[in-house]
C-alpha atoms as a printed R data frame, in Angstrom:
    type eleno elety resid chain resno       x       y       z
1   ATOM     1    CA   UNK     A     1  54.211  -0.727  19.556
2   ATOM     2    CA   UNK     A     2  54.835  -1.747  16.009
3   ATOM     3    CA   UNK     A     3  51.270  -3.274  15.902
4   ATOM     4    CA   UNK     A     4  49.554  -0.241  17.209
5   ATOM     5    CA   UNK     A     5  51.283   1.772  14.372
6   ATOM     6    CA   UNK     A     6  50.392  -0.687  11.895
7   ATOM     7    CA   UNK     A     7  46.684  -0.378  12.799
8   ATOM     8    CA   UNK     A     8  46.754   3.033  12.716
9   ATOM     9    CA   UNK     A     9  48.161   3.283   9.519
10  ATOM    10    CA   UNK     A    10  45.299   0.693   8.513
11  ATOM    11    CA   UNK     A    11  42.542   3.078   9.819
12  ATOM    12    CA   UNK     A    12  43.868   5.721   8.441
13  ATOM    13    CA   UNK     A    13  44.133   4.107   5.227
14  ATOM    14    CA   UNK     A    14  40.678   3.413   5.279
15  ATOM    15    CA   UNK     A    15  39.939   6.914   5.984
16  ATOM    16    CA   UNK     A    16  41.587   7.877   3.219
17  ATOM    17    CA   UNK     A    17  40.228   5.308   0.449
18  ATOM    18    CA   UNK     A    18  36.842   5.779   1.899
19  ATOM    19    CA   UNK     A    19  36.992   9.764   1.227
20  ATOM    20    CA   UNK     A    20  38.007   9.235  -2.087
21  ATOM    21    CA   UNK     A    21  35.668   7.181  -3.394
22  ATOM    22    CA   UNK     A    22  33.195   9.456  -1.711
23  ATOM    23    CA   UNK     A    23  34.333  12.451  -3.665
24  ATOM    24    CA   UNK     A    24  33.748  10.743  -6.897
25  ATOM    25    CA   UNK     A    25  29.961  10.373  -5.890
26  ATOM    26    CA   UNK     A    26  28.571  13.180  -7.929
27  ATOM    27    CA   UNK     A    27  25.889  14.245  -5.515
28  ATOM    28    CA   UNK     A    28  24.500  16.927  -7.904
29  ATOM    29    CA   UNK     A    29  23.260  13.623 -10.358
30  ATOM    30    CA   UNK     A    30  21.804  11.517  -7.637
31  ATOM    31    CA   UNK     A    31  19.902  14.401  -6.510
32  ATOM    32    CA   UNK     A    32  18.271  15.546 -10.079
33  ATOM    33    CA   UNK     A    33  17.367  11.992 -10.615
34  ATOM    34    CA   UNK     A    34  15.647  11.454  -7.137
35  ATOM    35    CA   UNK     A    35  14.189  15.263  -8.469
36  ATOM    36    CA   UNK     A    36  12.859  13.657 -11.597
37  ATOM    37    CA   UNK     A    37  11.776  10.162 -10.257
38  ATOM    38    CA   UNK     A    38   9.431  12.180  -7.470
39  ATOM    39    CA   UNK     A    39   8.267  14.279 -10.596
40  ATOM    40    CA   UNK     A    40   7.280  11.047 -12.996
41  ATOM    41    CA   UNK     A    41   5.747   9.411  -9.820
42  ATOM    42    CA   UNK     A    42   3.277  12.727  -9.019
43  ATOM    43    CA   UNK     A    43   2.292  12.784 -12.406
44  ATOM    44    CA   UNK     A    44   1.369   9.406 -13.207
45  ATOM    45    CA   UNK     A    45  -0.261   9.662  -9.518
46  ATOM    46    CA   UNK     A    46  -2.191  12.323 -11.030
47  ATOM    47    CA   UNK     A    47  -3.071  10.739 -14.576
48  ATOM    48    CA   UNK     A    48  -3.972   7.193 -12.658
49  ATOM    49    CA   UNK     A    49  -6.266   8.938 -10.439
50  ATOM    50    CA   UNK     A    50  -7.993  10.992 -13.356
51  ATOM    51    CA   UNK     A    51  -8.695   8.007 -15.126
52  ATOM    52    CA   UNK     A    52 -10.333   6.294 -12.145
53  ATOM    53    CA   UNK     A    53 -12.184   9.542 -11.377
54  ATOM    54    CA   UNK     A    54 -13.596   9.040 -15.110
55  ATOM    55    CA   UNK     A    55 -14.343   5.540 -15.080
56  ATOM    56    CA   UNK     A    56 -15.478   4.405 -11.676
57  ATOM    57    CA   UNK     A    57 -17.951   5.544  -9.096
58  ATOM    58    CA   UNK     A    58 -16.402   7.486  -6.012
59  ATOM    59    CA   UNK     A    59 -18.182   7.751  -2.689
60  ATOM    60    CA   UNK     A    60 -18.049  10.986  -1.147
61  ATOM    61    CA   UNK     A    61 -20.342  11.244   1.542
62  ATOM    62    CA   UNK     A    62 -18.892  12.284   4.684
63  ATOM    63    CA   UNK     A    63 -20.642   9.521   6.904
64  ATOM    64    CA   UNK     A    64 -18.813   7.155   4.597
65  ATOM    65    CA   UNK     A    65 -15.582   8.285   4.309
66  ATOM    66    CA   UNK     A    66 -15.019   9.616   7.707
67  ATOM    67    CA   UNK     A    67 -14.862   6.272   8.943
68  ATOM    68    CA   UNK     A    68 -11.848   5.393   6.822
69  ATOM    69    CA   UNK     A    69 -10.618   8.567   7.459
70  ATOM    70    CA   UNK     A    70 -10.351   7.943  10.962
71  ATOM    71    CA   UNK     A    71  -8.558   4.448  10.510
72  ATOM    72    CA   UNK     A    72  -6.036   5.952   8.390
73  ATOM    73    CA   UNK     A    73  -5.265   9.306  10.408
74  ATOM    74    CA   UNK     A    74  -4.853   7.018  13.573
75  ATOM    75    CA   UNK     A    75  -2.770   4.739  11.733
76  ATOM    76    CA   UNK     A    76  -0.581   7.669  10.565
77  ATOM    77    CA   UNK     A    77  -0.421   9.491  13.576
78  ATOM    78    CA   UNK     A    78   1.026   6.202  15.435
79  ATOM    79    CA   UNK     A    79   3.397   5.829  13.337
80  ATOM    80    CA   UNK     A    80   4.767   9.070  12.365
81  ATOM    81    CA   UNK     A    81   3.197   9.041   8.544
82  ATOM    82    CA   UNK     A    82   2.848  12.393   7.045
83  ATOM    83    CA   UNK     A    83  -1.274  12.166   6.823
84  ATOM    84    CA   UNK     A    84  -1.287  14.406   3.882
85  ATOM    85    CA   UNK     A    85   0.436  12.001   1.847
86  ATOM    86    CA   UNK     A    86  -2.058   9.479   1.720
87  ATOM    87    CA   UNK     A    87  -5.161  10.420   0.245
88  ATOM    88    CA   UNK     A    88  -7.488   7.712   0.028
89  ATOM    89    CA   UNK     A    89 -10.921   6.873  -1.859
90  ATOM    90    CA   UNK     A    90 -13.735   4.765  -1.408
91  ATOM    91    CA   UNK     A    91 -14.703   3.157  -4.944
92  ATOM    92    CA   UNK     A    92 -18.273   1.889  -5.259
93  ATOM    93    CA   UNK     A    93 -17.387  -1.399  -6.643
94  ATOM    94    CA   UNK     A    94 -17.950  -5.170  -5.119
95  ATOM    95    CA   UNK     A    95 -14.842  -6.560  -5.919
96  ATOM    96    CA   UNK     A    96 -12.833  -7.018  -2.456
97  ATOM    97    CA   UNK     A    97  -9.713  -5.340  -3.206
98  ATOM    98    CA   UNK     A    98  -7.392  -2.380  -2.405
99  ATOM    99    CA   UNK     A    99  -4.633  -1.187  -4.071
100 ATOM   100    CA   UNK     A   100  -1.927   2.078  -4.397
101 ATOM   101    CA   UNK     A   101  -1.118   4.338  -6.868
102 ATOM   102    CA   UNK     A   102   2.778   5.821  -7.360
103 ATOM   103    CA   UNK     A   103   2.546   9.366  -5.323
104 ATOM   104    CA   UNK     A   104  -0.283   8.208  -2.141
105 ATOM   105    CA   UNK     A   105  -3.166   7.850  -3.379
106 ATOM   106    CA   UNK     A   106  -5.154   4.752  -1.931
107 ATOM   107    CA   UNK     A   107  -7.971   2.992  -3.717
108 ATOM   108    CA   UNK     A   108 -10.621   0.482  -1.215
109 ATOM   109    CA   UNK     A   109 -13.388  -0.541  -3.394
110 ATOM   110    CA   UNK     A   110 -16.534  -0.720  -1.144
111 ATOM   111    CA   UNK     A   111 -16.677  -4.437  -1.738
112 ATOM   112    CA   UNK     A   112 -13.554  -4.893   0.705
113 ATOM   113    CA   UNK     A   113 -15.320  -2.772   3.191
114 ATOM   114    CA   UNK     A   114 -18.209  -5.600   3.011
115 ATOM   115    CA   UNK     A   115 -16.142  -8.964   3.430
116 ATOM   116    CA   UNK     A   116 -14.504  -7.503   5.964
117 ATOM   117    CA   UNK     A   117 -16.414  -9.323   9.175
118 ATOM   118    CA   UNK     A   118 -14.220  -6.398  11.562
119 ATOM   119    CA   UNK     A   119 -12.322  -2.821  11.234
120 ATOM   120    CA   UNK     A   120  -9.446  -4.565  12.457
121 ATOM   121    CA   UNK     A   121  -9.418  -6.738   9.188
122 ATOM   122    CA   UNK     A   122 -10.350  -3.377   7.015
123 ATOM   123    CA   UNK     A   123  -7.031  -1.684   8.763
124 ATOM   124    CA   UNK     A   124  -4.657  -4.253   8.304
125 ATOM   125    CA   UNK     A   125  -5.312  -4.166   4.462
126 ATOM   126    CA   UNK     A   126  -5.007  -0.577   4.749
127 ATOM   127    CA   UNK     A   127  -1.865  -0.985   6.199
128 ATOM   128    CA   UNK     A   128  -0.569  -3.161   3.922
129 ATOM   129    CA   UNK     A   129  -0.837  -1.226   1.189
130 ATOM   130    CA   UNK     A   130   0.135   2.514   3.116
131 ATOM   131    CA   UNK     A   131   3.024   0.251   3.403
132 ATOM   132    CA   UNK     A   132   3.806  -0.332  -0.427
133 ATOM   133    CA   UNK     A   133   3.421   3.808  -0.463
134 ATOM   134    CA   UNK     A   134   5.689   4.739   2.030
135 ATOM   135    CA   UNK     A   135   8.507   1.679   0.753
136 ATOM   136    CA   UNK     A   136   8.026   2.935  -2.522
137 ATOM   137    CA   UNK     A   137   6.805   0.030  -3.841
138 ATOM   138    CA   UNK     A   138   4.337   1.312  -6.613
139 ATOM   139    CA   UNK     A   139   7.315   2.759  -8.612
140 ATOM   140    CA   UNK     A   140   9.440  -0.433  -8.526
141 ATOM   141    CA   UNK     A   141   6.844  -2.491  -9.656
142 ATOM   142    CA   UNK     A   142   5.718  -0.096 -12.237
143 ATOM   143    CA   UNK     A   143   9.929   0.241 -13.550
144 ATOM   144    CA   UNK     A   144  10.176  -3.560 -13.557
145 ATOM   145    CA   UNK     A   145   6.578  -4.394 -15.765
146 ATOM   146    CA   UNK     A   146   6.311  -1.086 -17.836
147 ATOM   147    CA   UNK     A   147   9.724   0.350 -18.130
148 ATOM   148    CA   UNK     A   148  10.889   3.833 -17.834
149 ATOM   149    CA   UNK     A   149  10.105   4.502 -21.574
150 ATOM   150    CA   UNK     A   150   6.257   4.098 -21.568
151 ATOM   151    CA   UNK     A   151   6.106   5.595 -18.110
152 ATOM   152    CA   UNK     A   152   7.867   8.953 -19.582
153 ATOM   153    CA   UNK     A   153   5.538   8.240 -22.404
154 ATOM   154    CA   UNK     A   154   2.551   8.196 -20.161
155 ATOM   155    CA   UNK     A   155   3.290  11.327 -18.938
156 ATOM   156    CA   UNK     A   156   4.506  13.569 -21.989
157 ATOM   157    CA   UNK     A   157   0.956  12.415 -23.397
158 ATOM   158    CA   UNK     A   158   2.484  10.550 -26.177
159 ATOM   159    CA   UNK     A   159   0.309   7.234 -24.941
160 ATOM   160    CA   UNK     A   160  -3.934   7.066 -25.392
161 ATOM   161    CA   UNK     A   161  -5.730   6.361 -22.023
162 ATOM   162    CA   UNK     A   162  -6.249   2.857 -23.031
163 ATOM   163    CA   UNK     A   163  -2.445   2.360 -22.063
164 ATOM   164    CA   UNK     A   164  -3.284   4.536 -18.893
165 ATOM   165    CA   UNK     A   165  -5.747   2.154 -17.999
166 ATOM   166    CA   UNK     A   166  -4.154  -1.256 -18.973
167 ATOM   167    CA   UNK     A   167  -1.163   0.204 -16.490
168 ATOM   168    CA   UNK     A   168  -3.911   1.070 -14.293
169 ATOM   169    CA   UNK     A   169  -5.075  -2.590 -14.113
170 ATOM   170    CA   UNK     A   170  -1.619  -4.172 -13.862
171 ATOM   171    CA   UNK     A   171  -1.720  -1.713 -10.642
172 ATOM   172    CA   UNK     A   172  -4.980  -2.919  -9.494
173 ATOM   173    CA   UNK     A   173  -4.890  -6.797 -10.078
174 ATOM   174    CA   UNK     A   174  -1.471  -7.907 -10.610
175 ATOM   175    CA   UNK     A   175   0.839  -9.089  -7.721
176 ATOM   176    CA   UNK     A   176   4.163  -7.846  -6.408
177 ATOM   177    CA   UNK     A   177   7.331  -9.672  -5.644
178 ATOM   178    CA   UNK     A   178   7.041 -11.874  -2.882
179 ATOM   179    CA   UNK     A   179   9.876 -10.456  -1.197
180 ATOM   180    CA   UNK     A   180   8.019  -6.820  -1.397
181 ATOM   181    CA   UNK     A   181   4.543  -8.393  -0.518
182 ATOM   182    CA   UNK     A   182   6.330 -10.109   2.791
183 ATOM   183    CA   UNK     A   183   7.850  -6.661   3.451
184 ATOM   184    CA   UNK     A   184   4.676  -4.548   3.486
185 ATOM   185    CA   UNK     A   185   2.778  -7.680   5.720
186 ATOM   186    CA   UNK     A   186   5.309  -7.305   8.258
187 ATOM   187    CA   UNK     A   187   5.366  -3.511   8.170
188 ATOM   188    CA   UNK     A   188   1.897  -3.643   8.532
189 ATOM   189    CA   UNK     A   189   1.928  -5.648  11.324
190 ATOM   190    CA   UNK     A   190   4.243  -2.954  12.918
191 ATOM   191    CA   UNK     A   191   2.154  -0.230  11.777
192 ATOM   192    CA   UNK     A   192  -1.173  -1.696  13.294
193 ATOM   193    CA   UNK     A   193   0.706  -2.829  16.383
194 ATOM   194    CA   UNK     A   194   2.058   0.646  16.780
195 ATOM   195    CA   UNK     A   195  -1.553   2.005  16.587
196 ATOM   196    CA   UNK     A   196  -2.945  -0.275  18.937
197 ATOM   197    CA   UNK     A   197  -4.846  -2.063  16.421
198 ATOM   198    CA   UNK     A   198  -4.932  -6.127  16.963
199 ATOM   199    CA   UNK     A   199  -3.143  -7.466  14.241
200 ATOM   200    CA   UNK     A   200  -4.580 -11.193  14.674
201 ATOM   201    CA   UNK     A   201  -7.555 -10.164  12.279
202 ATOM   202    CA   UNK     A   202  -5.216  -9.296   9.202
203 ATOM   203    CA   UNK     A   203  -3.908 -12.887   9.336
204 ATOM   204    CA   UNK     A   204  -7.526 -14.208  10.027
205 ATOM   205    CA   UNK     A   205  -8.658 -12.179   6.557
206 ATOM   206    CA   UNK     A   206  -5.526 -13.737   4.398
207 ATOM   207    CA   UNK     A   207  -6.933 -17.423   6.180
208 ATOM   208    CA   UNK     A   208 -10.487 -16.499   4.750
209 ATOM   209    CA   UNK     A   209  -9.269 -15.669   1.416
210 ATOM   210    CA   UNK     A   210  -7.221 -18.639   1.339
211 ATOM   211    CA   UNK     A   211 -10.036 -21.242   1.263
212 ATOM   212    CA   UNK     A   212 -12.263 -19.298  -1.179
213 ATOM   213    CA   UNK     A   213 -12.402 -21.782  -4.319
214 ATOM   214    CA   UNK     A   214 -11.972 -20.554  -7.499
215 ATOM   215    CA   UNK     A   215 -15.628 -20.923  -8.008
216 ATOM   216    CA   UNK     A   216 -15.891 -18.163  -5.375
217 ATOM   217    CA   UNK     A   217 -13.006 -16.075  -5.761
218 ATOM   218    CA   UNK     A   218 -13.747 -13.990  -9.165
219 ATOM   219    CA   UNK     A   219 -14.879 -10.934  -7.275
220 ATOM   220    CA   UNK     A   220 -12.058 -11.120  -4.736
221 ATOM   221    CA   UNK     A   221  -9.327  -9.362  -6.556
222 ATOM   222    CA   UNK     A   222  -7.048  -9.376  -3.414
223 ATOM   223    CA   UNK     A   223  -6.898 -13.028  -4.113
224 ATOM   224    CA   UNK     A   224  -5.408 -12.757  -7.572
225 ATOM   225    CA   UNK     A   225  -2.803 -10.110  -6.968
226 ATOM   226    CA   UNK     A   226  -1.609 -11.398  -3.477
227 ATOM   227    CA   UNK     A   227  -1.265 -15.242  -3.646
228 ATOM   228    CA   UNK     A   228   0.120 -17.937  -1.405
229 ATOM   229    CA   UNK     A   229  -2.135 -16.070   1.393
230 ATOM   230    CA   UNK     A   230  -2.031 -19.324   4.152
231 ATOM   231    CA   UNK     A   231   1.701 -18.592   3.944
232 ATOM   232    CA   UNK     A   232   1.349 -14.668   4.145
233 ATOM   233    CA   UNK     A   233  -1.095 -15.262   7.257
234 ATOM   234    CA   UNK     A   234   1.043 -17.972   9.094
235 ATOM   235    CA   UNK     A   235   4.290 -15.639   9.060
236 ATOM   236    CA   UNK     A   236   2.339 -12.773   9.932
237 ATOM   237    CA   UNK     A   237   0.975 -14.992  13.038
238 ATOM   238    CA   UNK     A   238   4.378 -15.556  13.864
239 ATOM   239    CA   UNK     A   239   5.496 -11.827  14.073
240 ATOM   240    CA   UNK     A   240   2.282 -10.930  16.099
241 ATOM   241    CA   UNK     A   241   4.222 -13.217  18.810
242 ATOM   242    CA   UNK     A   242   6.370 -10.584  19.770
243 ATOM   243    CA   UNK     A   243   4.411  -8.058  19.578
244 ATOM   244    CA   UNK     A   244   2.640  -7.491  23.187
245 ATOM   245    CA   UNK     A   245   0.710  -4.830  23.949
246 ATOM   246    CA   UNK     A   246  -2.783  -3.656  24.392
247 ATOM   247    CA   UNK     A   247  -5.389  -3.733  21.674
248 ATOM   248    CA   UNK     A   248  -8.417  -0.966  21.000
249 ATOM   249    CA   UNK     A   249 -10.852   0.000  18.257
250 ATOM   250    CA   UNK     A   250 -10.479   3.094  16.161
251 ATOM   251    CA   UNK     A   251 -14.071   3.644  16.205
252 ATOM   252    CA   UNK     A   252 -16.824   2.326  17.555
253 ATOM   253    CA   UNK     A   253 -19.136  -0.663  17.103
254 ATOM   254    CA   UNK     A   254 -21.765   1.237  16.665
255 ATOM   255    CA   UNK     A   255 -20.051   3.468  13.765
256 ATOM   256    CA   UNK     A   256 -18.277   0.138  12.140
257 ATOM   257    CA   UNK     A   257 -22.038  -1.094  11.599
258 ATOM   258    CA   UNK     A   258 -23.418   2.112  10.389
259 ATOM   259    CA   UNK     A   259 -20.713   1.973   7.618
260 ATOM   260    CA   UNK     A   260 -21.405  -1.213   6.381
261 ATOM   261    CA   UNK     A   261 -25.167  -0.586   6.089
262 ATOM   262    CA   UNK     A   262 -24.390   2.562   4.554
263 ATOM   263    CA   UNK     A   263 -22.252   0.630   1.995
264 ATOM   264    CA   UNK     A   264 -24.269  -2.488   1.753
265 ATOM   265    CA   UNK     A   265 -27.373  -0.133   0.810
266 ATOM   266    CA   UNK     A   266 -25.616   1.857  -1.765
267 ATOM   267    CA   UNK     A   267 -24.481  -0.911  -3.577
268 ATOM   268    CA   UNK     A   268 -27.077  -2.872  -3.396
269 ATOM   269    CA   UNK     A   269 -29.179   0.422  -4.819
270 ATOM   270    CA   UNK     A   270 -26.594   0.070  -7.601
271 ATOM   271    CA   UNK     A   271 -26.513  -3.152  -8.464
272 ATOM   272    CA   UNK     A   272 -30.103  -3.453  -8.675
273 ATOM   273    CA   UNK     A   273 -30.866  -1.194 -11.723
């Protein structure tokens, strides 16, 4: 009997203590800075995508972009994504590479769209990198290598766009933490499997751009900013194993083709002037 009170008193101890330091949470704070951090992350969305808007090429032609369109809205849907929130953009530009901004936008530079040999391959990059949106993993990256202080900057327009654009470029060509890279592989494994889209491919594409020499690599930014990729594929290989289920394309052959003539003629229509 004496044990039973003494647990109780224990739990209710607990109870107790735990309350307390609850109460001296000041809820009010936490939520103004999750306020402001939402607020610095929509405008240097905004000021990011302005500058690339400027600066680069962007394909807009509905037969185009449709096609990624549908990869990504399937992708969302399947995995209960807000589809809004990613607004993505086809860059005529032949490096292979892919990368996010803080607030959803998401950058594929037509040259990915060429070395990928499938639209399995195409969607697992995707994924990957709808993954460092929705994990929040722009912003962390951007806090740890800029600092709070020249993103405010950015924002109150007390920095020139040549520091937009050198941030820009640490965004576009620099790698993430290893730790945060192996977390968006593996939720984009989950994400594709959810969506019925073979993940097998993604792995195949980090194997491909693991043997490309440095001889061959200087166009293939996804290379530069994502190293160790035989050890990226291999534990992505190893999380496909439990993941069972029955594979289909998003679109069709026919369409997956069409795109990459479409692409392959406007840049090489560019690239030849």
């Amino acid at each position: 009997m004496d044990k039973i009170l003494f647990k109780g008193l224990i739990i209710v101890g607990l109870f107790f203590l735990t309350w307390t330091v609850l109460r001296q949470i000041d809820y009010v704070t936490l939520f103004k800075i999750e306020e402001s951090t939402k607020k610095l992350e929509e405008k240097l969305d905004d000021l990011f995508w302005q500058a690339i808007e400027r600066e680069e090429t962007i394909i807009d032609q509905a037969a185009i972009t449709n096609t990624l369109d549908s990869i990504i809205t399937k992708i969302c849907d399947k995995n209960q994504i807000d589809r809004s929130t990613i607004k993505a953009h086809i860059v005529l530009k032949d490096e292979v590479n892919a990368f996010a901004l803080p607030n959803g936008h998401l950058i594929v530079y037509s040259g990915l769209i060429t070395a990928s040999e499938n639209q399995e391959e195409l969607s697992g990059v995707v994924c990957h990198e709808i993954a460092h949106i929705q994990l929040k993993h722009v912003m962390k990256k951007l806090l740890k290598e800029i600092g709070i202080g020249v993103l405010v900057s950015i924002t109150t327009g007390n920095k020139t766009g040549k520091t937009i654009n050198q941030v820009l470029k640490i965004l576009s060509s620099s790698a993430f933490d290893r730790s945060l890279e192996k977390e968006a592989d593996l939720k984009a494994v989950e994400y594709l499997s959810n969506a019925k889209i073979n993940p097998e491919p993604f792995a195949n594409f980090l194997y491909k751009l693991a043997e490309k020499t440095d001889a061959t690599a200087e166009n293939l930014a996804w290379i530069s900013s994502h190293p160790a990729s035989q050890e990226r594929a291999e534990y992505i290989i190893d999380a496909i194993k439990t993941k069972k289920t029955y594979y289909q394309p998003v679109v069709s052959k026919e369409t997956w083709s069409s795109l990459k003539k479409k692409i392959a003629h406007l840049e090489e229509s560019v690239y030849a002037d």
